[in-house]
C-alpha positions in Angstrom: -78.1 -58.9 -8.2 -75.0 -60.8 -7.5 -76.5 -64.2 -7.5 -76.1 -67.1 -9.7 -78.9 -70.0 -10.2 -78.2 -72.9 -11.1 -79.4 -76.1 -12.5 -78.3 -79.8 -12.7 -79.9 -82.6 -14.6 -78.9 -86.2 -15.0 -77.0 -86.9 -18.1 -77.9 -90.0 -20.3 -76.1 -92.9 -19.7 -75.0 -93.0 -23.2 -72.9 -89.8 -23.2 -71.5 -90.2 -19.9 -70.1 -93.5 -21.5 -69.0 -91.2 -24.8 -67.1 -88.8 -22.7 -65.5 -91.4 -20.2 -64.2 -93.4 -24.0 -62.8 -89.8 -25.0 -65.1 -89.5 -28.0 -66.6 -86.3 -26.7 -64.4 -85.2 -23.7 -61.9 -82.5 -23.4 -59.5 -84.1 -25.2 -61.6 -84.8 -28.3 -61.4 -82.3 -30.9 -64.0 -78.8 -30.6 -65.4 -79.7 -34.1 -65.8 -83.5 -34.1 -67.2 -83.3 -30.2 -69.7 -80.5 -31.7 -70.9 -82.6 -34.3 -71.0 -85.9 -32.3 -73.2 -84.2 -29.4 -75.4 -83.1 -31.9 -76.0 -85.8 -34.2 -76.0 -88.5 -31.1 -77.2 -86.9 -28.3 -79.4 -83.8 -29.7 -77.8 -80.8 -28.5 -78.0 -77.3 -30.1 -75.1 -76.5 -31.9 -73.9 -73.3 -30.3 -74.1 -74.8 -27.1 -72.2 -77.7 -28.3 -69.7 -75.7 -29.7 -68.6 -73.1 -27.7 -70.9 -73.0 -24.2 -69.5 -76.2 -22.6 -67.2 -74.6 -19.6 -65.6 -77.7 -18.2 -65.5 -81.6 -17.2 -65.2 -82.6 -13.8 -64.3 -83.8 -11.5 -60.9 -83.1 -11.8 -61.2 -81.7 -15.6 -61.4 -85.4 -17.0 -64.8 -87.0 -15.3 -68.1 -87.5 -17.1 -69.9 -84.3 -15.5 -70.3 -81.1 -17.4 -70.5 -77.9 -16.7 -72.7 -75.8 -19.5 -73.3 -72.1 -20.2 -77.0 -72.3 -21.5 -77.8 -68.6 -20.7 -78.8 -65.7 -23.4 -77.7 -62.2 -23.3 -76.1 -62.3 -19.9 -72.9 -59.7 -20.0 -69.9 -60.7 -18.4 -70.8 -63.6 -17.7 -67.5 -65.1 -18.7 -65.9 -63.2 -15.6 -66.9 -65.7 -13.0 -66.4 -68.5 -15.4 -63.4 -69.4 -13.5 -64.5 -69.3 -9.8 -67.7 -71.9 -11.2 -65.5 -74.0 -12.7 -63.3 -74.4 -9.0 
């Protein structure tokens, strides 16, 4: 125990663009970013909704960082020092 894995994908084009234009970023509201990202760009609700931990760089860029694990416990406790 006491690792963490992690994986990292290129993002379409498209939604980088979305997020940079504020139609999905931070600033954009839970509900309407939730239903663009999964109308648009074919994301699973849930994960739209409440797994996306923070933009970057600098908590306004077009990089995400996303929760998509299952059944881990306290997993929200290092939330913070991934997001650093």
């Amino acid at each position: 125990h006491n690792r963490i894995y992690l994986k990292a994908e290129p993002m379409d084009e498209e939604l980088s663009k979305a997020i940079e234009d504020g139609a999905v970023g931070p600033k954009a509201d839970p509900k309407e970013r939730a239903k663009i990202l999964c109308d648009k760009f074919d994301w699973d609700k849930s994960v739209a909704q409440t797994k996306i931990w923070c933009y970057g760089p600098e908590t306004d860029g077009a990089n995400l960082v996303v929760d998509a694990t299952v059944g881990v416990q306290y997993l929200i406790e290092i939330k913070e020092h991934v997001n650093s």
